[in-house]
BALOBA-1460 file (C-alpha; in Angstrom, 3 decimals):
// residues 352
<rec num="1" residu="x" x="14.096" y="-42.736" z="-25.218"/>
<rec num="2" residu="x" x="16.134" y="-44.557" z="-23.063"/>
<rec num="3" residu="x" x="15.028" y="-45.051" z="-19.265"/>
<rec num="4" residu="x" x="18.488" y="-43.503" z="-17.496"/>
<rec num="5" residu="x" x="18.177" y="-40.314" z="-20.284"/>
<rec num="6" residu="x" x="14.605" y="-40.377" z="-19.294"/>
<rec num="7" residu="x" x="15.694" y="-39.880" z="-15.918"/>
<rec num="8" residu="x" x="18.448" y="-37.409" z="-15.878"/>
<rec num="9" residu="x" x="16.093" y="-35.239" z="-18.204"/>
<rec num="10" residu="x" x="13.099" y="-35.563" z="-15.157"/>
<rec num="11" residu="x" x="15.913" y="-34.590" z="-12.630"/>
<rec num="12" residu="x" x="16.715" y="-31.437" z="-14.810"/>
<rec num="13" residu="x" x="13.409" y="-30.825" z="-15.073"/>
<rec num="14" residu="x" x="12.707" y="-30.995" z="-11.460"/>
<rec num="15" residu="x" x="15.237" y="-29.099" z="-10.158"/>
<rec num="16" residu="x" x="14.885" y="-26.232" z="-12.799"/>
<rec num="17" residu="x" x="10.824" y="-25.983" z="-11.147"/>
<rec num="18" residu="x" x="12.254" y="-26.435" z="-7.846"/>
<rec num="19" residu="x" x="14.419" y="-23.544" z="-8.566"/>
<rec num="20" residu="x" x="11.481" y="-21.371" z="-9.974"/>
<rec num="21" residu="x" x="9.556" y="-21.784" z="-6.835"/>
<rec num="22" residu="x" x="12.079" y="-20.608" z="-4.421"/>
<rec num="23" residu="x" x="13.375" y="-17.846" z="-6.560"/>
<rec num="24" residu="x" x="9.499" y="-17.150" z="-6.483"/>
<rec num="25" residu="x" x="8.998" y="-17.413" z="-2.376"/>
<rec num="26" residu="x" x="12.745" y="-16.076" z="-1.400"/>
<rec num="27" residu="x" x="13.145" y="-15.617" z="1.888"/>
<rec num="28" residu="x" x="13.000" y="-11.690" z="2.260"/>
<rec num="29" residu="x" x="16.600" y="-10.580" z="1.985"/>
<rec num="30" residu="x" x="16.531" y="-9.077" z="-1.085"/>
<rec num="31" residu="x" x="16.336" y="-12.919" z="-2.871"/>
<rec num="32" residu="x" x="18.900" y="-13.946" z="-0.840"/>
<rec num="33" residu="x" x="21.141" y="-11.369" z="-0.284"/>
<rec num="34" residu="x" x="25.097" y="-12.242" z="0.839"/>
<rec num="35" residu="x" x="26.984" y="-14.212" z="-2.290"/>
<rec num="36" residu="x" x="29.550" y="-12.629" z="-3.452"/>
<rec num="37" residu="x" x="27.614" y="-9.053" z="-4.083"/>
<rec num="38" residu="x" x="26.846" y="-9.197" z="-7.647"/>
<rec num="39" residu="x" x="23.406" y="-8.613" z="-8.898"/>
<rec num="40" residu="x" x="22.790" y="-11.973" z="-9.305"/>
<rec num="41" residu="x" x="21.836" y="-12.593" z="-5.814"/>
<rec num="42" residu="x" x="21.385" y="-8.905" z="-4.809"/>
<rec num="43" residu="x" x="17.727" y="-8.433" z="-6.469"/>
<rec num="44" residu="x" x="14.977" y="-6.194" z="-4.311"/>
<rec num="45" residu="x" x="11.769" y="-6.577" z="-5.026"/>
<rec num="46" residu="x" x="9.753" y="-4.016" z="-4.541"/>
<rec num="47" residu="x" x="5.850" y="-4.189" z="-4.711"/>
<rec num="48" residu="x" x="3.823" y="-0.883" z="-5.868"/>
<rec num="49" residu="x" x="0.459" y="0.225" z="-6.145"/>
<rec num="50" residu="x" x="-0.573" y="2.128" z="-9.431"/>
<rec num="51" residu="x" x="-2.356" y="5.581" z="-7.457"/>
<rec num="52" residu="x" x="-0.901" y="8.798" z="-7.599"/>
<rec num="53" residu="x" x="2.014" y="9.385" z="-5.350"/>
<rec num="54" residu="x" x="5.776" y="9.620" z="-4.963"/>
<rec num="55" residu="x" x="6.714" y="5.864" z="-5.163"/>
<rec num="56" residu="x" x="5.483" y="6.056" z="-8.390"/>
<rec num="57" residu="x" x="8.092" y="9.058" z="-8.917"/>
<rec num="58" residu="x" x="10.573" y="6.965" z="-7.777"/>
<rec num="59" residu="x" x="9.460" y="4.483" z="-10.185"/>
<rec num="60" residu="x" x="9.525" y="6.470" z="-12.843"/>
<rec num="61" residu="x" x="12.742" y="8.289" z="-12.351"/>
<rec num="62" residu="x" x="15.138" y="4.974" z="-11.639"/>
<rec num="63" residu="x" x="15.976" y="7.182" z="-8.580"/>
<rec num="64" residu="x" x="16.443" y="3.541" z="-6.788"/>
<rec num="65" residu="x" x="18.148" y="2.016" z="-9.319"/>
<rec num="66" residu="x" x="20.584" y="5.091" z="-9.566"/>
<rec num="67" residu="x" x="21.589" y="5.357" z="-5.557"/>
<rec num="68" residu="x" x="21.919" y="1.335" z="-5.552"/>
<rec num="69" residu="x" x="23.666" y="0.213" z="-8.799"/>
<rec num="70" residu="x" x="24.881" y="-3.001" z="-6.719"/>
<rec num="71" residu="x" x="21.365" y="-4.115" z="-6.516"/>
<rec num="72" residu="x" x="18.954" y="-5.499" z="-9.378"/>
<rec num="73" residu="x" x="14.920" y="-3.762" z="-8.708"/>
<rec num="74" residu="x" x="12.435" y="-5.478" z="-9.409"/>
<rec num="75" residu="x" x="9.127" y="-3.385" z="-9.401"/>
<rec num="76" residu="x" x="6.102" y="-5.922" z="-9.224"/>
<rec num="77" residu="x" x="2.327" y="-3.852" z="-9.539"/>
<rec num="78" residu="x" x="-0.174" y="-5.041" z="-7.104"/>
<rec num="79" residu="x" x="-3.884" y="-4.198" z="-7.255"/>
<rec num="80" residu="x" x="-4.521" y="-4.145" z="-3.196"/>
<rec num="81" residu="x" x="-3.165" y="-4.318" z="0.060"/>
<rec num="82" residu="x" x="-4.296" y="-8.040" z="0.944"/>
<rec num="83" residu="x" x="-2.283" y="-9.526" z="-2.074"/>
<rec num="84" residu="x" x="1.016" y="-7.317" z="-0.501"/>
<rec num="85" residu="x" x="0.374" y="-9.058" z="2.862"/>
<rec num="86" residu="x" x="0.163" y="-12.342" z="1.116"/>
<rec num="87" residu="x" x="3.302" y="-11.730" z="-0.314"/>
<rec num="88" residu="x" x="5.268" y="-10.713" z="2.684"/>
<rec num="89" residu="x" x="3.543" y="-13.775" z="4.578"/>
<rec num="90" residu="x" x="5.157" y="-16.182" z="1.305"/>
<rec num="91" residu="x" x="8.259" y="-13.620" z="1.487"/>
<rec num="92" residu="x" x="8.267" y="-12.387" z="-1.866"/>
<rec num="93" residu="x" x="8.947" y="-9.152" z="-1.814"/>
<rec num="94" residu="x" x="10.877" y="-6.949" z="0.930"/>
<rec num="95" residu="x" x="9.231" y="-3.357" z="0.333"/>
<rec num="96" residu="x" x="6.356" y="-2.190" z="-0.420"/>
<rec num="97" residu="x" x="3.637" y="0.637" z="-0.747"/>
<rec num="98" residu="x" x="0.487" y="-0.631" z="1.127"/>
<rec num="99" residu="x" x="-2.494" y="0.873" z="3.632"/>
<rec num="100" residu="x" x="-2.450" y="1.939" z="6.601"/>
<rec num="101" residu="x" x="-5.403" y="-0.428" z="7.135"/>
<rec num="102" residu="x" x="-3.583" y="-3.797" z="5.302"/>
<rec num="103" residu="x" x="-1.148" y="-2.784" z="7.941"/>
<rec num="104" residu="x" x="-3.027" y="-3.066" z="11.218"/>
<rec num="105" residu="x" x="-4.127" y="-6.281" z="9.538"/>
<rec num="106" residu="x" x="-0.677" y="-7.742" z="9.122"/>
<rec num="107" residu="x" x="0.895" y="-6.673" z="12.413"/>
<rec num="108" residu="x" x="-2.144" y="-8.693" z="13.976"/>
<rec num="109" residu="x" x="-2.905" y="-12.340" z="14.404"/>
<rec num="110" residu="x" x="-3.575" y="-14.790" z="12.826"/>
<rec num="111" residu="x" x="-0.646" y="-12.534" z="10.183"/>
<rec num="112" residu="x" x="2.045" y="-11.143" z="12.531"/>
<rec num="113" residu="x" x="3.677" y="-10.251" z="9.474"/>
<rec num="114" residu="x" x="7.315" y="-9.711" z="10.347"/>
<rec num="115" residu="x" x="7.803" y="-6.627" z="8.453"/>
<rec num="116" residu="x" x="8.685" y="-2.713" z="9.578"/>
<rec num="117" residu="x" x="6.901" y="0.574" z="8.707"/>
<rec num="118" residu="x" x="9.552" y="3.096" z="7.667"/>
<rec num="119" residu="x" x="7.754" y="5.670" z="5.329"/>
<rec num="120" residu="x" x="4.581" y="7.801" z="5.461"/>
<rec num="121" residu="x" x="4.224" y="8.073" z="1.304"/>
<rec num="122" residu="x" x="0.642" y="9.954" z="1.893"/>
<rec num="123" residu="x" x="-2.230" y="10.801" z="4.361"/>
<rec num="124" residu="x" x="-5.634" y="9.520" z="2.538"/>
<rec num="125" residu="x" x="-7.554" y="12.779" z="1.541"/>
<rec num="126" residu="x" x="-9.841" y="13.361" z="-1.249"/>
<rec num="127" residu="x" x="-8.261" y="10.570" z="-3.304"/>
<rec num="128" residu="x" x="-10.171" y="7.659" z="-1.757"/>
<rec num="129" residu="x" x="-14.413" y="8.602" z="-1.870"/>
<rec num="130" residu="x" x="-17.203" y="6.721" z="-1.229"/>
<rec num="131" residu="x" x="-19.530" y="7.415" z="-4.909"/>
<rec num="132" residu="x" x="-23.165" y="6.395" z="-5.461"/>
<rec num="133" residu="x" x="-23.580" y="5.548" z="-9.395"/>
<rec num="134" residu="x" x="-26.204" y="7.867" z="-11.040"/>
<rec num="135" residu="x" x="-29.477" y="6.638" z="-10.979"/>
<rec num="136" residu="x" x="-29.798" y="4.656" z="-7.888"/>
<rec num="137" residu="x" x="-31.168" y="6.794" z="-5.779"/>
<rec num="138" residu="x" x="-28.376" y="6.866" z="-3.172"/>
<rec num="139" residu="x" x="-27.926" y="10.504" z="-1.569"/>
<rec num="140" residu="x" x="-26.237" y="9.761" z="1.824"/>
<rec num="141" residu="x" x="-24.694" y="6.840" z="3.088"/>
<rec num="142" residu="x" x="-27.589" y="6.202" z="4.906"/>
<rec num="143" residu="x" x="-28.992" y="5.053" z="2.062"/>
<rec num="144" residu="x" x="-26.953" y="2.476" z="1.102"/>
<rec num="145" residu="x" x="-28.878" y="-0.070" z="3.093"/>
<rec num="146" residu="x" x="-29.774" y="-3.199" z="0.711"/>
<rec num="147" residu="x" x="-27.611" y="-1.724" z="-1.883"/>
<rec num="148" residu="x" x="-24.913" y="-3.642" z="-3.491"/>
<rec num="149" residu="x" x="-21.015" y="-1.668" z="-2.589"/>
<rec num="150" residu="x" x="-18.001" y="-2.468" z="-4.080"/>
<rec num="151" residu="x" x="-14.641" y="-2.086" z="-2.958"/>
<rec num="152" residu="x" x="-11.654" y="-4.106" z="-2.265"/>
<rec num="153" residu="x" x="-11.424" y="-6.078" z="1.116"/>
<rec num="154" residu="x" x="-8.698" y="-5.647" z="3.572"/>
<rec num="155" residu="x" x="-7.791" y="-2.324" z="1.680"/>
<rec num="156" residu="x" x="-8.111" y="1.197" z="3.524"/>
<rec num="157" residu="x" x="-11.039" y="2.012" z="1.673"/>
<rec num="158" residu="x" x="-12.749" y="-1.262" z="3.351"/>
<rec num="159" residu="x" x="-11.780" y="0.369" z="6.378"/>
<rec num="160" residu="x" x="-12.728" y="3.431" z="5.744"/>
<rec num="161" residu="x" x="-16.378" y="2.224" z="4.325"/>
<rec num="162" residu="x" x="-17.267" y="0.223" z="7.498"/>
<rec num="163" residu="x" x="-15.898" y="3.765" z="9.413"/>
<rec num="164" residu="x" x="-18.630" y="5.505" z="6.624"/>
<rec num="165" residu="x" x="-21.617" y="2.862" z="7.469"/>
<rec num="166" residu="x" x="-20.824" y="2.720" z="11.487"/>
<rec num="167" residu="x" x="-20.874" y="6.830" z="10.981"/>
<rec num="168" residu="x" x="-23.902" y="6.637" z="10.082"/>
<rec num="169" residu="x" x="-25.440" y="3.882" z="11.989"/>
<rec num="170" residu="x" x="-25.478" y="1.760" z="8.934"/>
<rec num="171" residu="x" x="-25.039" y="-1.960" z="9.944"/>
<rec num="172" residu="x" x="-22.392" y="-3.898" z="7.716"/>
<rec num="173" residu="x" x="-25.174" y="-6.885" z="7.445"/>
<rec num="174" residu="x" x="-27.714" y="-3.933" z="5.868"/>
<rec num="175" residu="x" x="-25.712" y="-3.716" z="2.700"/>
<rec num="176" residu="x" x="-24.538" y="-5.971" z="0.555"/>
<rec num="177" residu="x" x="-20.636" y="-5.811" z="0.193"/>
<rec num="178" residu="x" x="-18.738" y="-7.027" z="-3.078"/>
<rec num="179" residu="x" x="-15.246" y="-7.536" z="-2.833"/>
<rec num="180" residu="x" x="-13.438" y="-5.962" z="-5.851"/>
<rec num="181" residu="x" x="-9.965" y="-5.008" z="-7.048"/>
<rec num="182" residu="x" x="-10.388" y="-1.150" z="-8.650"/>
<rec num="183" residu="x" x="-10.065" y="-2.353" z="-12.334"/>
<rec num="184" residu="x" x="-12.972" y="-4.362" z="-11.847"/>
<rec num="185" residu="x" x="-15.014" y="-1.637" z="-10.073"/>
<rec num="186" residu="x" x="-14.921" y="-0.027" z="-12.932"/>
<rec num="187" residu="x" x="-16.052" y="-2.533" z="-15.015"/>
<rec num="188" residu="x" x="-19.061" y="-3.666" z="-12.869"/>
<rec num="189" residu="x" x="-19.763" y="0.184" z="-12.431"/>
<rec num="190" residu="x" x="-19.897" y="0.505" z="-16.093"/>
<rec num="191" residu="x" x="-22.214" y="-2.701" z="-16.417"/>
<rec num="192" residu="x" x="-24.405" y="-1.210" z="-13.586"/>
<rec num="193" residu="x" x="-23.503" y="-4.263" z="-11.762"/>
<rec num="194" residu="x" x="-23.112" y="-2.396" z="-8.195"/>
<rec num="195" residu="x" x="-24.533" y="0.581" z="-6.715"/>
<rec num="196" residu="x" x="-21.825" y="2.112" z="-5.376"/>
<rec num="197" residu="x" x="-17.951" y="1.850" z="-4.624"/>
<rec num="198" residu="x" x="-15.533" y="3.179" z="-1.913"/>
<rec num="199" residu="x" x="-12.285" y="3.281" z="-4.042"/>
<rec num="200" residu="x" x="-8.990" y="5.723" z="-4.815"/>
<rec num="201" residu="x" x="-7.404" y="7.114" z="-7.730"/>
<rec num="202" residu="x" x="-7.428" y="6.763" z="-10.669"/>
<rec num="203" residu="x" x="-10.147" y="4.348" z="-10.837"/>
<rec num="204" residu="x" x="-12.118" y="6.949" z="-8.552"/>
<rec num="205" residu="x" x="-11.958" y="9.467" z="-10.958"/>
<rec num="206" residu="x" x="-13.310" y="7.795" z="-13.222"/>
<rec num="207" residu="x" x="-16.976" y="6.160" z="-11.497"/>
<rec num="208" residu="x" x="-17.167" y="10.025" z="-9.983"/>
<rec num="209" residu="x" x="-17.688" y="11.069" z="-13.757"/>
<rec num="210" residu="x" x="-21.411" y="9.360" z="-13.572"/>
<rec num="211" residu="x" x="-21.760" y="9.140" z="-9.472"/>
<rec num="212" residu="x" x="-22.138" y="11.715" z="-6.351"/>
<rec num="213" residu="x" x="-19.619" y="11.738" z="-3.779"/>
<rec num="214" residu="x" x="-20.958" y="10.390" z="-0.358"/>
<rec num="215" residu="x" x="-18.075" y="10.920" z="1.621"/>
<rec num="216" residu="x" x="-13.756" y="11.132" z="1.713"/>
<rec num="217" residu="x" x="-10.959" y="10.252" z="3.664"/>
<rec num="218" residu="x" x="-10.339" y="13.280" z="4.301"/>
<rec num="219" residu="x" x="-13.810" y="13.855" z="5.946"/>
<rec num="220" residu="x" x="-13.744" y="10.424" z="7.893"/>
<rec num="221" residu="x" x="-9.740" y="11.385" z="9.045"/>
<rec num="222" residu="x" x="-11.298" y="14.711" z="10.508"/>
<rec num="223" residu="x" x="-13.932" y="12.693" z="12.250"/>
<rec num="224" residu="x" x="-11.254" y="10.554" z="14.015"/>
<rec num="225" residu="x" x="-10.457" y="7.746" z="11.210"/>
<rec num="226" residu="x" x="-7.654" y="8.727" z="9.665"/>
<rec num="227" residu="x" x="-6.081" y="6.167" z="6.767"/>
<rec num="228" residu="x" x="-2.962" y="6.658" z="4.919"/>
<rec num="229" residu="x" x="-0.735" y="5.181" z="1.994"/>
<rec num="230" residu="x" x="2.643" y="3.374" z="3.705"/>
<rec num="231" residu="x" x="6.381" y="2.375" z="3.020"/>
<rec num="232" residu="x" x="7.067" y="-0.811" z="4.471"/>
<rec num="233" residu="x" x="10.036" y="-3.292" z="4.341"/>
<rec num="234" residu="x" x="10.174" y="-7.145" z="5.574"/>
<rec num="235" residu="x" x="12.139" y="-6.964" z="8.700"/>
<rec num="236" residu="x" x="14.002" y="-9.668" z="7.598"/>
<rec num="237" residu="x" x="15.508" y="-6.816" z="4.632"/>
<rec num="238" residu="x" x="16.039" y="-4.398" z="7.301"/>
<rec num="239" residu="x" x="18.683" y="-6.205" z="9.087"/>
<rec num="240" residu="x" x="20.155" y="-7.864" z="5.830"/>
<rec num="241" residu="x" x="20.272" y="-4.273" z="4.422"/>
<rec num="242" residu="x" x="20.088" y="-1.483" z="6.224"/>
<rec num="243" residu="x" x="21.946" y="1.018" z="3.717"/>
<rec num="244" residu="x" x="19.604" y="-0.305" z="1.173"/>
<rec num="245" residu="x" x="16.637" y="0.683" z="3.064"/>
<rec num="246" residu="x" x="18.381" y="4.300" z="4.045"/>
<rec num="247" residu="x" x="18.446" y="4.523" z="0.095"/>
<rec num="248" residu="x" x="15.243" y="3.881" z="-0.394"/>
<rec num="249" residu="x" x="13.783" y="6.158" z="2.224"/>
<rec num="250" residu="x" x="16.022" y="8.675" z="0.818"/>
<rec num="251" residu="x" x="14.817" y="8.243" z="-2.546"/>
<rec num="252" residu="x" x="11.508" y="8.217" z="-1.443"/>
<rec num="253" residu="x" x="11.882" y="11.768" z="0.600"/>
<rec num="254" residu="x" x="12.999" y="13.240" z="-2.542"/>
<rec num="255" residu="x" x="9.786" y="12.426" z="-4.613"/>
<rec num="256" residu="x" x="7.783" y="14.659" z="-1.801"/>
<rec num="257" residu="x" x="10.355" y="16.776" z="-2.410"/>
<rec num="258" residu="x" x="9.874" y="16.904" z="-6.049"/>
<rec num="259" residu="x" x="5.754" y="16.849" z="-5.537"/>
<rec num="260" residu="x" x="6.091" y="19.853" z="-3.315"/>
<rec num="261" residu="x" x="8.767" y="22.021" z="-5.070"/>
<rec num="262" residu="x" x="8.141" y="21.178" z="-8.830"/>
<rec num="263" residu="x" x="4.141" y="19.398" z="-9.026"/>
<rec num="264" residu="x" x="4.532" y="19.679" z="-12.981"/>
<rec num="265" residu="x" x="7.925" y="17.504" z="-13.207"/>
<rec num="266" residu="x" x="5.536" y="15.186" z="-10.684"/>
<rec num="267" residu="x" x="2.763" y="15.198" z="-12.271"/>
<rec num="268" residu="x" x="5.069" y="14.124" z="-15.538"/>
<rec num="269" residu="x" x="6.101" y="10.915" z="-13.665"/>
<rec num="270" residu="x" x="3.107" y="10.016" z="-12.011"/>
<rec num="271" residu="x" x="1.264" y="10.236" z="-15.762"/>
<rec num="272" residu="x" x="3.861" y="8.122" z="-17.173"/>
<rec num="273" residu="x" x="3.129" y="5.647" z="-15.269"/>
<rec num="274" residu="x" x="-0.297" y="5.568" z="-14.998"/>
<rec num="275" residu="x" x="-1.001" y="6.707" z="-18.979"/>
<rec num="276" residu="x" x="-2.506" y="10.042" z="-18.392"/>
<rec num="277" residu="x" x="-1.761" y="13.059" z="-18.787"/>
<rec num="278" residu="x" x="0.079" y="15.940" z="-16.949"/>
<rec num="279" residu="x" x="-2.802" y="17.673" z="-16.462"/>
<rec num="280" residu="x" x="-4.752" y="14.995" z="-14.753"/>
<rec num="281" residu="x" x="-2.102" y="13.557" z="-12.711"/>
<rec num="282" residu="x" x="-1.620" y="16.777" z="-11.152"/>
<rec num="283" residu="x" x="-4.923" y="16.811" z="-10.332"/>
<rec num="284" residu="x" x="-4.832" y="13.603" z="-8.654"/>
<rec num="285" residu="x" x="-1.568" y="14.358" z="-6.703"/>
<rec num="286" residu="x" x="-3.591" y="17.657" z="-5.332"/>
<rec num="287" residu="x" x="-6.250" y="15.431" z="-3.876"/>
<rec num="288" residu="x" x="-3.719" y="13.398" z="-1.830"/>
<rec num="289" residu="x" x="-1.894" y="14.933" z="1.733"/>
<rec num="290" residu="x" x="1.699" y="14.475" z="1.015"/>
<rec num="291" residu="x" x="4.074" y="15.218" z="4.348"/>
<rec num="292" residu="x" x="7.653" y="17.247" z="3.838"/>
<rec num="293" residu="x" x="10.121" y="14.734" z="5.126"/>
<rec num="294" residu="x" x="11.620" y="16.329" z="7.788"/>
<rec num="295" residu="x" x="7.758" y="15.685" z="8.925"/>
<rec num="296" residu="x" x="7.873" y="12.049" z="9.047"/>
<rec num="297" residu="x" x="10.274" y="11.913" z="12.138"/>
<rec num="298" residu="x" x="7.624" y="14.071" z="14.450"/>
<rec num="299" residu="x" x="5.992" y="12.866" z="17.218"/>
<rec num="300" residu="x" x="2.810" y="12.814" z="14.811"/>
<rec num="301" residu="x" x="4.275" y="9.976" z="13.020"/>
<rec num="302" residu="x" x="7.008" y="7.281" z="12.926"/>
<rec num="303" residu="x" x="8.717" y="9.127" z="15.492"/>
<rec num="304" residu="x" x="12.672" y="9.030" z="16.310"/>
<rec num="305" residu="x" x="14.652" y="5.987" z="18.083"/>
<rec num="306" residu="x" x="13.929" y="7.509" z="21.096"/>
<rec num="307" residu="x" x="10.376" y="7.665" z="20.825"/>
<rec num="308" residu="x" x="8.086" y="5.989" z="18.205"/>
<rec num="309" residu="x" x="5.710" y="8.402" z="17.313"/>
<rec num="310" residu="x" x="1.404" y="8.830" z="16.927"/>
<rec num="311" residu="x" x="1.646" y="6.381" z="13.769"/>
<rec num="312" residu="x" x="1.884" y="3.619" z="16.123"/>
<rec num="313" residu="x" x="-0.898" y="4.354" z="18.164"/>
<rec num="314" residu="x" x="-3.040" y="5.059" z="14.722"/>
<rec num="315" residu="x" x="-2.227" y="1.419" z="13.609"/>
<rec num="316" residu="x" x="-3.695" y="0.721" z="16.854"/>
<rec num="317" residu="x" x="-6.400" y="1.956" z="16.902"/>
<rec num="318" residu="x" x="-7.043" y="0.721" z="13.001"/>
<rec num="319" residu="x" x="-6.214" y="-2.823" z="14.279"/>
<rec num="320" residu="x" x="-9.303" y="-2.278" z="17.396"/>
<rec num="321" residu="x" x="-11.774" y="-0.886" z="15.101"/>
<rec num="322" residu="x" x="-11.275" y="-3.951" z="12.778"/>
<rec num="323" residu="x" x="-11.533" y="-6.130" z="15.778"/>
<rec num="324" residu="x" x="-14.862" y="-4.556" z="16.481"/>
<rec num="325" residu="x" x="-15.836" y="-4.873" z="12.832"/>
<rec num="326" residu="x" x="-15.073" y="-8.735" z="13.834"/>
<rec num="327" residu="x" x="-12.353" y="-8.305" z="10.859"/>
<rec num="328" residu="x" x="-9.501" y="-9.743" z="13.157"/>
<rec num="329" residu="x" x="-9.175" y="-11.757" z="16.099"/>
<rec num="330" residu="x" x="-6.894" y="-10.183" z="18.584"/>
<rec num="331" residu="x" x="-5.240" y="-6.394" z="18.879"/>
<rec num="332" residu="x" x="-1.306" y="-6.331" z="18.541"/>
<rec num="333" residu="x" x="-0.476" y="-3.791" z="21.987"/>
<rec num="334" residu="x" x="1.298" y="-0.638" z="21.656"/>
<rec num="335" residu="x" x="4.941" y="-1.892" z="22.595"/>
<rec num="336" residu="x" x="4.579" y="-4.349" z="19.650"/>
<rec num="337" residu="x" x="3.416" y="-1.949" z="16.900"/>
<rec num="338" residu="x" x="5.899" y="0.627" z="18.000"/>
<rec num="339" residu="x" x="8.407" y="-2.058" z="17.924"/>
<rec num="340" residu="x" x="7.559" y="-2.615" z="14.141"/>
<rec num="341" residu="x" x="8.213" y="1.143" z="13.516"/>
<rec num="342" residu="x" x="11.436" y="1.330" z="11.816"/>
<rec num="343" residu="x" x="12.759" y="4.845" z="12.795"/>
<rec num="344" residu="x" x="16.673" y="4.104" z="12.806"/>
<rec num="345" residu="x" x="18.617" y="7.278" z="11.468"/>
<rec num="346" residu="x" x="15.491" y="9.195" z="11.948"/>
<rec num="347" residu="x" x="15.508" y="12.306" z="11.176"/>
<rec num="348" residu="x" x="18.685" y="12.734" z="9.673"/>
<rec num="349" residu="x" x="18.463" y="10.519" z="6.706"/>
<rec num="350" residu="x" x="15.703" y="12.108" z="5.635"/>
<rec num="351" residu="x" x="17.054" y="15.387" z="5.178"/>
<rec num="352" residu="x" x="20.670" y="14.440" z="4.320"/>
């Protein structure tokens, strides 16, 4: 081969990899955004989490798809809320379904993730559990010291398993903690490689088969340490597209909709995508607290552009206990969290 074909074939080659990386990182306007409005450059990518709950009705329906047929989706499946915030922090992907907890981490240093909150998708209840395996021994959480706990870092369930141990007076240097992504829970549970895991659905339902339930969400949010499931979108995609992300909040209202009014028709979509059946994905949806829309512009939670609501203060306070938990460095004030509170068009396009 000659040197100067050698050469123009090692500039293709570069430029085609130079090409994959940036279409990789983007630079959170839906992968570019502006051109000329065709699909090509119009592509949102949209990370989810596979537990039971309307984004994965929205999913399932092409309810996104249908209200913005200018726009390519792309639907990427994460396992945690750490690998979302490492996303947003390499920009790509401009919404996404992530913890309340993941949150408080991102909208503190060393993160400052530049991204809003504009969705409440669920209130942690019964669908995230702290379970003892069978035959350890473990009957309160007391007794977890020099046990080995699963459960994966950064995630609300981390949060809401230091909020279990500090509960109970349980130092985090008693027990050991493993950090694991809920497929491989299960496997390690199944190898009776840990002792116990703080997890949520559907992987929960599963270890529970052959474990005892320690404690919920639901009891640690009625105890003052509330965690919940959240719509967020690079801020960067709000101002780029801000009909795209009324679309998708829209879409998003109708899936609580649908979980309230019809649970079979949700329970259809939420087994689809997680391969089980009706049955047991209505189950799982009843463990969950799902808001009605016209909820989500109350003082209780994102609030109106007058006034940001409690959701801000709850990130807050998530953010402090993490500091205390030596988790995170600094706490982000109130004006700045309630800053990253997207509540434009609140409460109207919601109910619209």
């Amino acid at each position: 081969m000659s040197r100067p074909r050698l050469t123009r074939l090692l500039s293709v080659a570069l430029a085609a990899a130079t090409a994959a990386v940036l279409a990789a990182c983007g630079n959170g306007t839906a992968s570019g955004g502006g051109g000329d409005g065709g699909t090509a450059d119009r592509t949102i990518r949209v990370a989810y989490q596979a537990f039971p709950s309307g984004d994965l009705i929205v999913k399932n329906k092409g309810w996104l798809e249908q209200a913005l047929p200018g726009y390519t989706i792309k639907w990427t499946k994460f396992d945690s809320g750490a690998s979302i915030n490492t996303a947003f922090v390499a920009k790509s992907v401009d919404i996404a379904a992530i913890g309340s907890s993941p949150v408080a981490r991102g909208l503190s240093a060393p993160l400052n993730i530049p991204y809003q909150v504009a969705f409440v998708l669920d209130v942690a209840g019964d669908n995230e559990a702290l379970v003892a395996r069978d035959g350890t021994g473990i009957s309160s959480v007391a007794d977890l010291r020099g046990k080995k706990v699963a459960t994966p870092f950064a995630s609300t369930s981390h949060y809401s398993l230091l909020a279990a141990l500090d509960q109970a007076g349980v130092p985090e240097s008693a027990v050991n903690l493993v950090d694991l992504e809920p497929q491989d829970i299960l496997a390690s549970w199944t190898r009776g490689d840990i002792d116990a895991a703080y997890v949520w659905l559907p992987t929960l339902d599963e270890i529970k088969k052959t474990g005892k339930t320690l404690i919920s969400s639901r009891e640690l949010a009625t105890a003052g340490k509330p965690t919940l499931d959240l719509g967020v979108v690079s801020t960067a995609f709000v101002q780029a597209h801000p009909d795209a992300v009324d679309a998708w909040r829209k879409a998003e209202a109708r899936a609580l909709d649908l979980i309230a009014d019809d649970p079979d028709a949700a329970a259809q979509a939420v087994g689809a995508e997680l391969n089980i059946g009706k049955d047991e994905a209505k189950a799982q949806l009843s463990q969950g607290v799902f808001l009605k829309p016209a909820d989500l512009a109350s003082p209780e939670w994102l609030g109106t552009p007058d006034k940001a609501g409690g959701l801000a203060q709850n990130l807050v306070s998530a953010a402090q206990f993490l500091k205390d938990q030596q988790k995170i460095d600094t706490v982000p004030d109130l004006a700045t969290v309630e800053r990253a509170i997207y509540t434009k068009g609140l409460p109207g396009v919601l109910t619209s």
